[in-house]
Every structure is written in C-alpha cells, then in structure tokens.
N, C-alpha and C positions, 0 to 999 in steps of 0.2 A: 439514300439518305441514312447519315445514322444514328444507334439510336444515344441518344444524353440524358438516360437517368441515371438520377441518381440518390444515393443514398448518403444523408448525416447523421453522424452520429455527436451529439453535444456531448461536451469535458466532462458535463453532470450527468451525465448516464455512465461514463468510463468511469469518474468517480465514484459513484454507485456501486461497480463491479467493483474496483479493488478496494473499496469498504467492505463488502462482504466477503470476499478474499480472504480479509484478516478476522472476520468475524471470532473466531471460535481459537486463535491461536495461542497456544501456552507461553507462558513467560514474556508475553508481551503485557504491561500495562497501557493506559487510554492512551490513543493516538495524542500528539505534542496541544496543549492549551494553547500555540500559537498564534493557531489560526483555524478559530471553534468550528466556521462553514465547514471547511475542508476535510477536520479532524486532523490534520498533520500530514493531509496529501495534497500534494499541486501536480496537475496534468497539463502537459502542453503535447499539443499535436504540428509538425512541422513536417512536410512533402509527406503526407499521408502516413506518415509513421508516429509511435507514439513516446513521450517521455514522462517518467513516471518517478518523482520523488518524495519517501514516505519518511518521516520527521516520528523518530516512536520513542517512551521509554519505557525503559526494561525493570524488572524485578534483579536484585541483587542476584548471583549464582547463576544468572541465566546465560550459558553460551551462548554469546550472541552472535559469530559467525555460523554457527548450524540457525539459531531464527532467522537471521536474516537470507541466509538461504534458500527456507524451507518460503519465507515469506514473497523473498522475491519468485520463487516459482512456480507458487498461491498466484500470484497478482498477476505474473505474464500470462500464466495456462488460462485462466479466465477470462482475461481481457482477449485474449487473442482468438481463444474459442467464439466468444459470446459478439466482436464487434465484427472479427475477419481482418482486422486489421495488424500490422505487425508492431510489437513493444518494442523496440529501439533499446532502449533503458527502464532498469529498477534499480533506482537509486536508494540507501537507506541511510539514514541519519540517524546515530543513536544522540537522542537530546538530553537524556538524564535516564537516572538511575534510581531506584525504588530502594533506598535502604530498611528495611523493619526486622527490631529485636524481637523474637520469640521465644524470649526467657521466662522463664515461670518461678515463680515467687513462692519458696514453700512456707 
C-alpha cells in the first residue's frame, strides 16, 4: 500500500514569506495600495510550482533593475527554502515612483 500524505501549503503562508522577504529592503517604498490584503503581492500555485507577482514603488534615484533583483532573489530563496516547493516566477511591477524635494530653504 502506499503511502498519501500529504502536505499544504496555503497562498497566505507563501504570502507571508515573501512579505517578509521584502521586509527590510532599501529603496523600496510600501508595496502598491492596489490591493491592501496582499500588499501588492498575488501568488498563484499551478502543477505544484509557484508564481509570484510583486506590484512595488520606488523612491526617485533608486536602480531598479539591481532592486528588483536583489528582491526577486529575497523572495525565490525564501519561499523556496521555507515551503520546499519550486518559484516558477518573480514577477515585478514597478507601479509608481516616489518623487520628493529636499531642498532647504536658507
């Protein structure tokens, strides 16, 4: 006989992980106001693999091919450690940009 356990892992736990993922990342402003549950992440899992697309904006000056990067590798390495399962994709969406003067008025 054999055996059939098994293990799930819910979207809201992988969302979890690559929320903290981005926890602490520079030049990233709040994940997109699009979609407040998620923070500007949506996870879908298809033939046990997973897809991952993160909606962000950025601070003015910030290279955002090195963050997005940096973030997509945040987000695989962890998910993939932490579920066992394989990231497919990290998708990222730059949604807006943070413009602010910091002129000083003498």
């Amino acid at each position: 006989m054999e055996n059939q356990d098994q293990i799930r892992i819910s979207n809201d736990v992988i969302l979890t992980i690559a929320q903290l993922a981005l926890a602490d990342e520079i030049g990233m402003e709040k994940a997109s106001k699009k979609s407040p549950k998620n923070k500007g992440i949506n996870i879908e899992v298809v033939d046990e693999k997973i897809y991952i697309d993160v909606e962000l904006n950025v601070s003015y000056g910030t290279k955002i091919p090195e963050l997005s990067g940096r973030i997509q590798q945040k987000i695989r390495s962890s998910v993939e450690n932490m579920t066992g399962m394989e990231v497919a994709e990290v998708n990222i969406n730059i949604a807006s940009m943070n413009i602010e003067k910091t002129t000083k008025e003498a």
